[in-house]
KOLLOBA-346592 format. One record per atom (N, C-alpha, C, O): atom name; residue number from 0; residue in one letter; x, y, z. Coordinates in steps of 0.001 Angstrom, whole numbers, m for minus. Example, Ala and Ser with C-alpha at 12.3 -4.5 7.8 and 13.67 -1.06 7.14 Angstrom:
@atomo->N | num->0 | residuo->A | px->13190 | py->m5690 | pz->7800
@atomo->CA | num->0 | residuo->A | px->12300 | py->m4500 | pz->7800
@atomo->C | num->0 | residuo->A | px->13200 | py->m3300 | pz->7800
@atomo->O | num->0 | residuo->A | px->14236 | py->m3319 | pz->8465
@atomo->N | num->1 | residuo->S | px->12850 | py->m2250 | pz->7080
@atomo->CA | num->1 | residuo->S | px->13670 | py->m1060 | pz->7140
@atomo->C | num->1 | residuo->S | px->12900 | py->30 | pz->7870
@atomo->O | num->1 | residuo->S | px->13409 | py->1138 | pz->8039
END
This chain:
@atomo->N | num->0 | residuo->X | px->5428 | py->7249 | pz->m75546
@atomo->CA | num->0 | residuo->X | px->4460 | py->7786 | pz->m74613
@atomo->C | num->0 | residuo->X | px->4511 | py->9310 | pz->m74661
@atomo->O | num->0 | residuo->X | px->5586 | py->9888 | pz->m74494
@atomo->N | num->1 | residuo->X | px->3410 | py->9958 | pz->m74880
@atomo->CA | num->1 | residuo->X | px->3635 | py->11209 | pz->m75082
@atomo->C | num->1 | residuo->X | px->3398 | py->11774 | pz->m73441
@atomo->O | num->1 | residuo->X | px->2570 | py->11424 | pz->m72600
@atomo->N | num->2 | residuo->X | px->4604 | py->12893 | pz->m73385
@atomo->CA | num->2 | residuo->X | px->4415 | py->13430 | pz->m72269
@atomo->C | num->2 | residuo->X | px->3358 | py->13667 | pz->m71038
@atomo->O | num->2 | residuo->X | px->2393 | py->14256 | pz->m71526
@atomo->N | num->3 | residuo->X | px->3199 | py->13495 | pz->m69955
@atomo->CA | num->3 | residuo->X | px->1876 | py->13859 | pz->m69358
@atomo->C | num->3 | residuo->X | px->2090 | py->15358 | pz->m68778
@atomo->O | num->3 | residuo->X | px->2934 | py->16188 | pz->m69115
@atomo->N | num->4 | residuo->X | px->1122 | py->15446 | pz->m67854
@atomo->CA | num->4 | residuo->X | px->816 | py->17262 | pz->m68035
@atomo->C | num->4 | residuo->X | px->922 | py->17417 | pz->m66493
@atomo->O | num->4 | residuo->X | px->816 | py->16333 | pz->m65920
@atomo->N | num->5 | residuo->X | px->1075 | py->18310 | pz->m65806
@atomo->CA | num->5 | residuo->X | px->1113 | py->18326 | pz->m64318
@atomo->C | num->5 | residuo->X | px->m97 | py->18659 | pz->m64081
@atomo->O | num->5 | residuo->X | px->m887 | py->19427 | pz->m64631
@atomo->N | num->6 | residuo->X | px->m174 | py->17521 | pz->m62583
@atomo->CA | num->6 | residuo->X | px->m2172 | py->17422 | pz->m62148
@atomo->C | num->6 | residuo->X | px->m2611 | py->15723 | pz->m63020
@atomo->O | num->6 | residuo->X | px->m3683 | py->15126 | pz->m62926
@atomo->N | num->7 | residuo->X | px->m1719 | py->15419 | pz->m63599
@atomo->CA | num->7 | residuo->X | px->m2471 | py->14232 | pz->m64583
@atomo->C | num->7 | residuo->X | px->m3017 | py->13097 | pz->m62840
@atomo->O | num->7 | residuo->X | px->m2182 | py->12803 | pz->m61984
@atomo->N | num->8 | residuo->X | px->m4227 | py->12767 | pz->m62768
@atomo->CA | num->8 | residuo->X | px->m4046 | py->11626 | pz->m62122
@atomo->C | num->8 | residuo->X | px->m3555 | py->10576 | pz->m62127
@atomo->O | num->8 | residuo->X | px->m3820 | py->9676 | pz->m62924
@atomo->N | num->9 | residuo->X | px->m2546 | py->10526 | pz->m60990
@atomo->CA | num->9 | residuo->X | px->m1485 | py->9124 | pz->m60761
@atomo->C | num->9 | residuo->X | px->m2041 | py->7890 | pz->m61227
@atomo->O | num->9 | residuo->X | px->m1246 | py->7034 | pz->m61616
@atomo->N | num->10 | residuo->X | px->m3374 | py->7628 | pz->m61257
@atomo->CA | num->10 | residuo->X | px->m3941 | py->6453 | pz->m62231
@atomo->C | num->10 | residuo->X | px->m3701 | py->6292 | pz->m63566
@atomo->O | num->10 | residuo->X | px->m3608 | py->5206 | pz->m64140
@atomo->N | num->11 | residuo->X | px->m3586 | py->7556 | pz->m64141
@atomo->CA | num->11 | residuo->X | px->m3547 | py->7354 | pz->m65723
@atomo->C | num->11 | residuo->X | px->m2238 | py->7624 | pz->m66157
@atomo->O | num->11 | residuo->X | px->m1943 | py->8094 | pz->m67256
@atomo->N | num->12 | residuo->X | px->m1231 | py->7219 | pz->m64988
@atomo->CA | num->12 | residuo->X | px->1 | py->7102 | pz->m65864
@atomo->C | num->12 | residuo->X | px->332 | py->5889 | pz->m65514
@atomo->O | num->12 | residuo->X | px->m167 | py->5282 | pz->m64566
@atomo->N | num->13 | residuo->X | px->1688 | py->5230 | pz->m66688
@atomo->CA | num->13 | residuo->X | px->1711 | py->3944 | pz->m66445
@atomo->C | num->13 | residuo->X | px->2130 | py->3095 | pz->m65196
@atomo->O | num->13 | residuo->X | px->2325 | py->3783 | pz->m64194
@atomo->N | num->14 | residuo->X | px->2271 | py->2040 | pz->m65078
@atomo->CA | num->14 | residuo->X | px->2566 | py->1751 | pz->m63624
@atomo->C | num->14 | residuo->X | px->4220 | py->1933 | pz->m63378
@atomo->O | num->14 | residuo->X | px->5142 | py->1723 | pz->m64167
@atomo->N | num->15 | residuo->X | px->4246 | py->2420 | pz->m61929
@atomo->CA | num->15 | residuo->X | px->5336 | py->3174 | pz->m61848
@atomo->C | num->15 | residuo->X | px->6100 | py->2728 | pz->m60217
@atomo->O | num->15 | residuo->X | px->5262 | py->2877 | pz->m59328
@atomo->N | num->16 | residuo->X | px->7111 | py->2360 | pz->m59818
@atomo->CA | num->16 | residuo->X | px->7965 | py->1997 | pz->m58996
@atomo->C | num->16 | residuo->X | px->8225 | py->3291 | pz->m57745
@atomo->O | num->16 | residuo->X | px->9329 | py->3736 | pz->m57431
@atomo->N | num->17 | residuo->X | px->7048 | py->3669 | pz->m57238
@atomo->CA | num->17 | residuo->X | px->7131 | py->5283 | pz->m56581
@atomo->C | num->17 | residuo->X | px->8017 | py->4992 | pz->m55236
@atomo->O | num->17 | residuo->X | px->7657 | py->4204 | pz->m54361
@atomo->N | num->18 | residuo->X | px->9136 | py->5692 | pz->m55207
@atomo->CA | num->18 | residuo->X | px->9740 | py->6033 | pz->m53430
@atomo->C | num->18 | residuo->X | px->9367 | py->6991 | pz->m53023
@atomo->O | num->18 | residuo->X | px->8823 | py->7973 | pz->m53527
@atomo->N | num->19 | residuo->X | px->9821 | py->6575 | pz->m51534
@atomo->CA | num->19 | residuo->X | px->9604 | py->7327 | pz->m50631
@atomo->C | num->19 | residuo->X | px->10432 | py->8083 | pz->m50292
@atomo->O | num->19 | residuo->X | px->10757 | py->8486 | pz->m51409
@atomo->N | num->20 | residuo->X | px->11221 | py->8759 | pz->m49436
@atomo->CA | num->20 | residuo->X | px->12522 | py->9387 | pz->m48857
@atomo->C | num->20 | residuo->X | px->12375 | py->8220 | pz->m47372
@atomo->O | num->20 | residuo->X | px->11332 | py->7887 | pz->m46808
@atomo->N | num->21 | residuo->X | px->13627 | py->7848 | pz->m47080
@atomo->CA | num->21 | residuo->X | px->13385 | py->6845 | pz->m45418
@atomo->C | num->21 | residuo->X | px->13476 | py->8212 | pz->m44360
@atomo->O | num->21 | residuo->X | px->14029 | py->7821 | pz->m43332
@atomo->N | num->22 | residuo->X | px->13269 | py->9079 | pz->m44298
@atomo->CA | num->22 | residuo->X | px->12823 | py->10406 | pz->m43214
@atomo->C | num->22 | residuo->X | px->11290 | py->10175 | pz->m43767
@atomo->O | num->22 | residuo->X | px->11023 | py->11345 | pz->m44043
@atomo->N | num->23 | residuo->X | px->10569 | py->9718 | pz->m43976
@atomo->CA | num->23 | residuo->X | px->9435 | py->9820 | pz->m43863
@atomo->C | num->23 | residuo->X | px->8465 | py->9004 | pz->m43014
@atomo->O | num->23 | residuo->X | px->8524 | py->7781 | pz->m43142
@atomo->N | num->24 | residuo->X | px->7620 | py->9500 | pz->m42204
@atomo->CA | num->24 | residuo->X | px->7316 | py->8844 | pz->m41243
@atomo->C | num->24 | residuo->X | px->6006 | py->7755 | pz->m40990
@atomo->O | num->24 | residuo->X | px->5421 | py->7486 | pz->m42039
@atomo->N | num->25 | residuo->X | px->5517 | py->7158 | pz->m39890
@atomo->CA | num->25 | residuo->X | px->4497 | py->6305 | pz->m40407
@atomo->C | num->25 | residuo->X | px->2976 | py->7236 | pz->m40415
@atomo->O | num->25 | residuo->X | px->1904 | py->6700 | pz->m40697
@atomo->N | num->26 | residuo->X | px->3090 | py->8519 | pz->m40100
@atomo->CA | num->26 | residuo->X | px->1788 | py->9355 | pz->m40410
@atomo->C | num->26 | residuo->X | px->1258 | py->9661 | pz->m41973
@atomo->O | num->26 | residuo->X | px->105 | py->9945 | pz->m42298
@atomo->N | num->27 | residuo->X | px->2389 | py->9528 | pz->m42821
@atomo->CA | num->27 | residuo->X | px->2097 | py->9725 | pz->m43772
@atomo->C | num->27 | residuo->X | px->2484 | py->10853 | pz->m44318
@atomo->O | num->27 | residuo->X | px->1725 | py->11221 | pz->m45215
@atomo->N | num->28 | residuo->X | px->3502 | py->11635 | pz->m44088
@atomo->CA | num->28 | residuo->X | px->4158 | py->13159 | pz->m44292
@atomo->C | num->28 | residuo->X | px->4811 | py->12939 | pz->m45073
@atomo->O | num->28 | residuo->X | px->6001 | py->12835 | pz->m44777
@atomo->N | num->29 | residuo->X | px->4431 | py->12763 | pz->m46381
@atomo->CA | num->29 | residuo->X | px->5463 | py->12495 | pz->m47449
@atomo->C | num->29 | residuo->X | px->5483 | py->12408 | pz->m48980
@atomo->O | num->29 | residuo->X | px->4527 | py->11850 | pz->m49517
@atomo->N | num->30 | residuo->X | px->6271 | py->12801 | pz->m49585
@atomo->CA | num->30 | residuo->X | px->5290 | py->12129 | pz->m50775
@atomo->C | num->30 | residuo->X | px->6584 | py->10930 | pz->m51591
@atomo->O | num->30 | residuo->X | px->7583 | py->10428 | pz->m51077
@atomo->N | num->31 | residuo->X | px->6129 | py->10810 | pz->m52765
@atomo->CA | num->31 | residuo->X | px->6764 | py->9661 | pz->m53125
@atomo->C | num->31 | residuo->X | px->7078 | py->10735 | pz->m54810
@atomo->O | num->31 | residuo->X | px->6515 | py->11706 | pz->m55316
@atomo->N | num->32 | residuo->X | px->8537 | py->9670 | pz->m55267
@atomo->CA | num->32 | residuo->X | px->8512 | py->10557 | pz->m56787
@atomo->C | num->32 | residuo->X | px->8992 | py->8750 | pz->m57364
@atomo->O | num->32 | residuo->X | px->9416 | py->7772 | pz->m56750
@atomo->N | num->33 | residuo->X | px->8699 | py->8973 | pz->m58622
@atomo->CA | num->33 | residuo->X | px->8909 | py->8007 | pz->m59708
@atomo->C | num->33 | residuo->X | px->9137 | py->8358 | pz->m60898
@atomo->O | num->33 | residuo->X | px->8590 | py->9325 | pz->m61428
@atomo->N | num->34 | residuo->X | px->10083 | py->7512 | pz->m61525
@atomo->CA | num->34 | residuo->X | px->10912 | py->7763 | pz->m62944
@atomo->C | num->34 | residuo->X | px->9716 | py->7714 | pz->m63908
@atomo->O | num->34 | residuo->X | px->8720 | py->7001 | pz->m63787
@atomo->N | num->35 | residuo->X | px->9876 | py->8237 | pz->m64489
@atomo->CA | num->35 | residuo->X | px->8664 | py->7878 | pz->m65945
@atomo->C | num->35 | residuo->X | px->9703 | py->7221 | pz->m66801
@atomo->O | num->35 | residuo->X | px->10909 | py->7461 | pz->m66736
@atomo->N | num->36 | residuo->X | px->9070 | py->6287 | pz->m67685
@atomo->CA | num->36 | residuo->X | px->8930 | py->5356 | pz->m68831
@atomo->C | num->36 | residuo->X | px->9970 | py->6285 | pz->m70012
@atomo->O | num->36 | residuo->X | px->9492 | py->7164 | pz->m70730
@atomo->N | num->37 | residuo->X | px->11231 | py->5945 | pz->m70030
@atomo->CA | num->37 | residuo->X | px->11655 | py->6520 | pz->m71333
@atomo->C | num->37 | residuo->X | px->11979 | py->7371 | pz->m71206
@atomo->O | num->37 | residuo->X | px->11525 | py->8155 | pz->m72039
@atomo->N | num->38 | residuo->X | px->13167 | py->8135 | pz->m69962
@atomo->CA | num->38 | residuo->X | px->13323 | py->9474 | pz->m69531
@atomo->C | num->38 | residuo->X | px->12751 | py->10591 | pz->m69739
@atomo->O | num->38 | residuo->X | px->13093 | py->11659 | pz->m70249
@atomo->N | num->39 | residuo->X | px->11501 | py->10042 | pz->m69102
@atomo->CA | num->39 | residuo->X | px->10450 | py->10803 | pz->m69997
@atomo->C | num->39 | residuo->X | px->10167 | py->12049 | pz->m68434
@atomo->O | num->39 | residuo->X | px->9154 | py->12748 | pz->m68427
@atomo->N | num->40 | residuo->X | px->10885 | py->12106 | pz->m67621
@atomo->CA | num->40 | residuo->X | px->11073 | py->12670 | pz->m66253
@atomo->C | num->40 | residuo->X | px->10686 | py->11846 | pz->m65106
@atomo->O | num->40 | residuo->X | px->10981 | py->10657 | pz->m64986
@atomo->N | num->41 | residuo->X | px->10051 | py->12495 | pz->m64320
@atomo->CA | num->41 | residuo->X | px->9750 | py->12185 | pz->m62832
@atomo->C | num->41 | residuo->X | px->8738 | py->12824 | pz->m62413
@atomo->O | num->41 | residuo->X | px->8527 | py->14031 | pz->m62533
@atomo->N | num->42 | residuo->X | px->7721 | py->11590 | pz->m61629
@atomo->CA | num->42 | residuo->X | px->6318 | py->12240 | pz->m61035
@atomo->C | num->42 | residuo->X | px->6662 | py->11782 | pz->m59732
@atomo->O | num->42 | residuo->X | px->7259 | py->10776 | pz->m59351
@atomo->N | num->43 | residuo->X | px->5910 | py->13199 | pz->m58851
@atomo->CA | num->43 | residuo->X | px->5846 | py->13547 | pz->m57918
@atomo->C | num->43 | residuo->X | px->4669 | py->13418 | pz->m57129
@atomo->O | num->43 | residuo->X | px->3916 | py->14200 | pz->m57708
@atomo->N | num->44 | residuo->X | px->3935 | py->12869 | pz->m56051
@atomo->CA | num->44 | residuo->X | px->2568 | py->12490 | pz->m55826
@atomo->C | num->44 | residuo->X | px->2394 | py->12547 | pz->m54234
@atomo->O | num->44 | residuo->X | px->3314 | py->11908 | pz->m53723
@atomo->N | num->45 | residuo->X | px->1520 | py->13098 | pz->m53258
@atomo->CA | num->45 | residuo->X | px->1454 | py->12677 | pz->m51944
@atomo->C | num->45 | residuo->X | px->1395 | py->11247 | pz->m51619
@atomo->O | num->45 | residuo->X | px->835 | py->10442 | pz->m52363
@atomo->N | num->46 | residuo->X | px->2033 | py->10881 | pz->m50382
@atomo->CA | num->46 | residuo->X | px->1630 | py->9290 | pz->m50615
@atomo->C | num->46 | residuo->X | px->194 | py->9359 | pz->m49631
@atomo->O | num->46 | residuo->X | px->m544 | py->8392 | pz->m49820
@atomo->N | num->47 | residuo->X | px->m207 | py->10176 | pz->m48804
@atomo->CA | num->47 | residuo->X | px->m1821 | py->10212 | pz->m48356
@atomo->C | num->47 | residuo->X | px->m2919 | py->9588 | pz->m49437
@atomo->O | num->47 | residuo->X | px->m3846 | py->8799 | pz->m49255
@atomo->N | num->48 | residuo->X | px->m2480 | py->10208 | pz->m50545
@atomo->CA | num->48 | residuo->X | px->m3579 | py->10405 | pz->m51743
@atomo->C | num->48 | residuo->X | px->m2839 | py->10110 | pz->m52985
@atomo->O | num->48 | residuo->X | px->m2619 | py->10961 | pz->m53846
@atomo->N | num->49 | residuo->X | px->m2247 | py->8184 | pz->m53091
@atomo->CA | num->49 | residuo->X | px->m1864 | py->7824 | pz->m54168
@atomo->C | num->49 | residuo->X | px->m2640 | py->8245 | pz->m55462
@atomo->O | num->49 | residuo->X | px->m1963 | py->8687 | pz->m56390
@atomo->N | num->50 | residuo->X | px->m4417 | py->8118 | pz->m55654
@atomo->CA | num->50 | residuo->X | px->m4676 | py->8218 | pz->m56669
@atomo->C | num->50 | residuo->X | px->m5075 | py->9316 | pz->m57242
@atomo->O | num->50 | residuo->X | px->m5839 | py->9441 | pz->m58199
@atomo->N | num->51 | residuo->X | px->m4145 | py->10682 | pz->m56187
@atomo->CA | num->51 | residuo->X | px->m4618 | py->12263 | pz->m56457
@atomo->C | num->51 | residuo->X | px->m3853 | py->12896 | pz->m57817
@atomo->O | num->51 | residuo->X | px->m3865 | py->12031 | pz->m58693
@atomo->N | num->52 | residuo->X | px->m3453 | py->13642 | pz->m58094
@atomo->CA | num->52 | residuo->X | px->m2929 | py->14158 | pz->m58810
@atomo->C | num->52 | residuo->X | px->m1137 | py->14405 | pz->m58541
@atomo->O | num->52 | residuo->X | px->m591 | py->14974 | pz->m57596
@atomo->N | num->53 | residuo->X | px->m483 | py->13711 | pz->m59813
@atomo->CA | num->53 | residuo->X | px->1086 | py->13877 | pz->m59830
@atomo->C | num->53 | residuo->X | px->1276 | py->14947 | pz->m60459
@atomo->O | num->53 | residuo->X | px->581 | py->15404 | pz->m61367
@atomo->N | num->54 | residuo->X | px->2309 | py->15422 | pz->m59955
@atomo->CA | num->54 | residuo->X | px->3432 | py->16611 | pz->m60549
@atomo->C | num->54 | residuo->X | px->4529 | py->16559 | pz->m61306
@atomo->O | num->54 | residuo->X | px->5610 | py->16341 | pz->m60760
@atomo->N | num->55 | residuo->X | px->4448 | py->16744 | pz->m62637
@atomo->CA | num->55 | residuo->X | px->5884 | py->16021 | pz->m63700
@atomo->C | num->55 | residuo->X | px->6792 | py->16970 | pz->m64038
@atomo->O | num->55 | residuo->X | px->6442 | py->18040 | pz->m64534
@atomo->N | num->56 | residuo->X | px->8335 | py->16584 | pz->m63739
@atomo->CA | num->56 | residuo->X | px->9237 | py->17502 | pz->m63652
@atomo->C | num->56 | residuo->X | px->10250 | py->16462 | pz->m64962
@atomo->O | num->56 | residuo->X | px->10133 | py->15326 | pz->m65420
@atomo->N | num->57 | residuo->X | px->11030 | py->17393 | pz->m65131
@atomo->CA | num->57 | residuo->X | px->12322 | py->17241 | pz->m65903
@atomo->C | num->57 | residuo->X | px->13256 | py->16393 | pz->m64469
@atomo->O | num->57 | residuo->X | px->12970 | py->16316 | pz->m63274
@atomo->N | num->58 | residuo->X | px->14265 | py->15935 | pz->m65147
@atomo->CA | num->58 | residuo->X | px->15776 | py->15128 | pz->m64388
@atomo->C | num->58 | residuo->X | px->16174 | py->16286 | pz->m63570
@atomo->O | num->58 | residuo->X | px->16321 | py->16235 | pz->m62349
@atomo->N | num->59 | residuo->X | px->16390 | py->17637 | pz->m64514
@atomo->CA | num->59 | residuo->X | px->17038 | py->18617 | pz->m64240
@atomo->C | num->59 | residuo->X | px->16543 | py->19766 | pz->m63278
@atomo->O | num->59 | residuo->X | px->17227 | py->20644 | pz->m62753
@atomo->N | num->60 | residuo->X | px->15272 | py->19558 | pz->m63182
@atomo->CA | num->60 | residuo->X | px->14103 | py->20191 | pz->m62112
@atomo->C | num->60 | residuo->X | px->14746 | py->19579 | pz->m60655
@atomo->O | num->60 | residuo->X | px->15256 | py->20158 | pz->m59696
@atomo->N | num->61 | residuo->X | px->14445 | py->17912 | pz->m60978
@atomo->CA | num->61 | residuo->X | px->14335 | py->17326 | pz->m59897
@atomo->C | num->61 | residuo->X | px->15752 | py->17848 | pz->m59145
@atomo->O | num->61 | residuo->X | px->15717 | py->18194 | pz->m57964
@atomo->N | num->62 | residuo->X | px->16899 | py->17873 | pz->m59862
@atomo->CA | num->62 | residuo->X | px->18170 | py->17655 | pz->m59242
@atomo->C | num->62 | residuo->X | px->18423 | py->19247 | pz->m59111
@atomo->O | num->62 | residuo->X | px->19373 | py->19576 | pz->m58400
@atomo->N | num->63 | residuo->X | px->17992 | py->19825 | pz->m59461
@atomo->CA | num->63 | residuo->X | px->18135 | py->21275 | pz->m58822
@atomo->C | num->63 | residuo->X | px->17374 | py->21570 | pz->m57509
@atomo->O | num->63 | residuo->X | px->17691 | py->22442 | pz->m56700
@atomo->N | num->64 | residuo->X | px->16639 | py->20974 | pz->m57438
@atomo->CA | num->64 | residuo->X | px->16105 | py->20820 | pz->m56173
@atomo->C | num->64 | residuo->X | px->16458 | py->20118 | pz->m55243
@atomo->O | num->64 | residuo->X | px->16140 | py->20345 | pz->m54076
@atomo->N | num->65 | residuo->X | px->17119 | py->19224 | pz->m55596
@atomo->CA | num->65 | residuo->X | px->17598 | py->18203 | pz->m54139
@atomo->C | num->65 | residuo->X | px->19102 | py->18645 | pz->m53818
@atomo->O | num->65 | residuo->X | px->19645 | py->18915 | pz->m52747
@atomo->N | num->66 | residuo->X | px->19552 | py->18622 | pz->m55058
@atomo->CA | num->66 | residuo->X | px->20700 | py->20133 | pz->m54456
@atomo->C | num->66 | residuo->X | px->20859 | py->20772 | pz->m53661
@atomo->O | num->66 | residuo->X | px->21609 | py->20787 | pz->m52685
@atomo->N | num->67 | residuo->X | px->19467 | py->21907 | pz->m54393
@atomo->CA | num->67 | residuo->X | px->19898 | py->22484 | pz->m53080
@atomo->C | num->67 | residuo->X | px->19109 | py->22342 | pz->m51862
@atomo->O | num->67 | residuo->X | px->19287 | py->23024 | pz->m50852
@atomo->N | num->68 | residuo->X | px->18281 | py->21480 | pz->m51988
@atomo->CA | num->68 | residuo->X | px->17699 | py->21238 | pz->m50209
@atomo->C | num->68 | residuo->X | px->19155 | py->20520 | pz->m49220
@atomo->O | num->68 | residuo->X | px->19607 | py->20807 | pz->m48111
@atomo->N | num->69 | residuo->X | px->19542 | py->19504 | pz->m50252
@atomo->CA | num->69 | residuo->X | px->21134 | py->19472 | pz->m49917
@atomo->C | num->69 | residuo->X | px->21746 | py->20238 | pz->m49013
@atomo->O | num->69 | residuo->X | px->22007 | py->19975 | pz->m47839
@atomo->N | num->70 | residuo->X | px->22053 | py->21637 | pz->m49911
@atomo->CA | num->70 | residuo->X | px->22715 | py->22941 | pz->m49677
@atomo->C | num->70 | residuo->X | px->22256 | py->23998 | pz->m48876
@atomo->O | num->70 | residuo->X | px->22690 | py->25130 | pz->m48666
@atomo->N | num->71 | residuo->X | px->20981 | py->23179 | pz->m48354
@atomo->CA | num->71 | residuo->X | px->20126 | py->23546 | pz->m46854
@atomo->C | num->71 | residuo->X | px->19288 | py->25241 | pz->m47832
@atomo->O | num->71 | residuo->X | px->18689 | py->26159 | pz->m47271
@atomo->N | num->72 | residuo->X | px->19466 | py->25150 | pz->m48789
@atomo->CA | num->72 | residuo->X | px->18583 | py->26644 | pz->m49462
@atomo->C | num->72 | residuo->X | px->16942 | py->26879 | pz->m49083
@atomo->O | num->72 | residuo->X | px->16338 | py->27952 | pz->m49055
@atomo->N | num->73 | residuo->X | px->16349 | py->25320 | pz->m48762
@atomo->CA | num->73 | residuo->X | px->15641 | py->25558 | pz->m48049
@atomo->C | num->73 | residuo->X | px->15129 | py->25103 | pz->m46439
@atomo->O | num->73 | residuo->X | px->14183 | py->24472 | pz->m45968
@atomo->N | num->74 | residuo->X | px->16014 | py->25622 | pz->m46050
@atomo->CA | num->74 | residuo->X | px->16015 | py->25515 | pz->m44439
@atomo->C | num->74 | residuo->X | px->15070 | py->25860 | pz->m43461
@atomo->O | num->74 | residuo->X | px->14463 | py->25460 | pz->m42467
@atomo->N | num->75 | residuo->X | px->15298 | py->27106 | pz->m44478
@atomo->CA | num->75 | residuo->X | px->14190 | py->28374 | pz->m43188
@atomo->C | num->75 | residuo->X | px->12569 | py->28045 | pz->m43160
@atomo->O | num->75 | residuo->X | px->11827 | py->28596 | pz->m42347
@atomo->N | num->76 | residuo->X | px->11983 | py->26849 | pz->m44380
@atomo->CA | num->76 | residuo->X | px->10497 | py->26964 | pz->m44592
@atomo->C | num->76 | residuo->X | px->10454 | py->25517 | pz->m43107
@atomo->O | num->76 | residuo->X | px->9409 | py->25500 | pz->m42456
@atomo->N | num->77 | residuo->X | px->11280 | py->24728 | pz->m42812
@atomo->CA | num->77 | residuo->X | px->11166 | py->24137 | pz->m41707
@atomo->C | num->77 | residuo->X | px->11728 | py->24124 | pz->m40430
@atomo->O | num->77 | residuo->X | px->11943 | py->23079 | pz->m39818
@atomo->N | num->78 | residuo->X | px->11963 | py->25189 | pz->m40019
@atomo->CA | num->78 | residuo->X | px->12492 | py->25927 | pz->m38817
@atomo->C | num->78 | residuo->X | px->11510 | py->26801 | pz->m38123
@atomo->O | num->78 | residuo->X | px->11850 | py->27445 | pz->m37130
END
């Protein structure tokens, strides 16, 4: 599968097993990420607007980021 591009619509990638985070609530404040096919990374998508446009990151994107939200680095944008 050749790579997809960020913005690809969540329709035209293959079917995909998307979570949620369980802090997410029943309004819909959230989005969902899913493994791609063949460590091929991880898409990122609102869950409001399953068939909007995903965001495709590397393993290493993703986990630098949850790190450091982890590591509270970004604290201050929800305070």
């Amino acid at each position: 599968m050749q790579q997809p591009q960020n913005g690809v619509p969540s329709s035209d990638l293959p079917p995909l097993k998307w979570q949620k985070s369980r802090r997410s609530n029943p309004s819909g404040n959230c989005v969902e990420l899913a493994e791609l096919p063949g460590g091929g990374g991880i898409a990122m998508r609102n869950s409001r607007h399953p068939e909007g446009p995903a965001l495709i990151y590397t393993v290493d994107e993703i986990a630098a980021f949850v790190l450091g939200a982890r590591d509270g680095d970004f604290d201050h944008l929800i305070t």
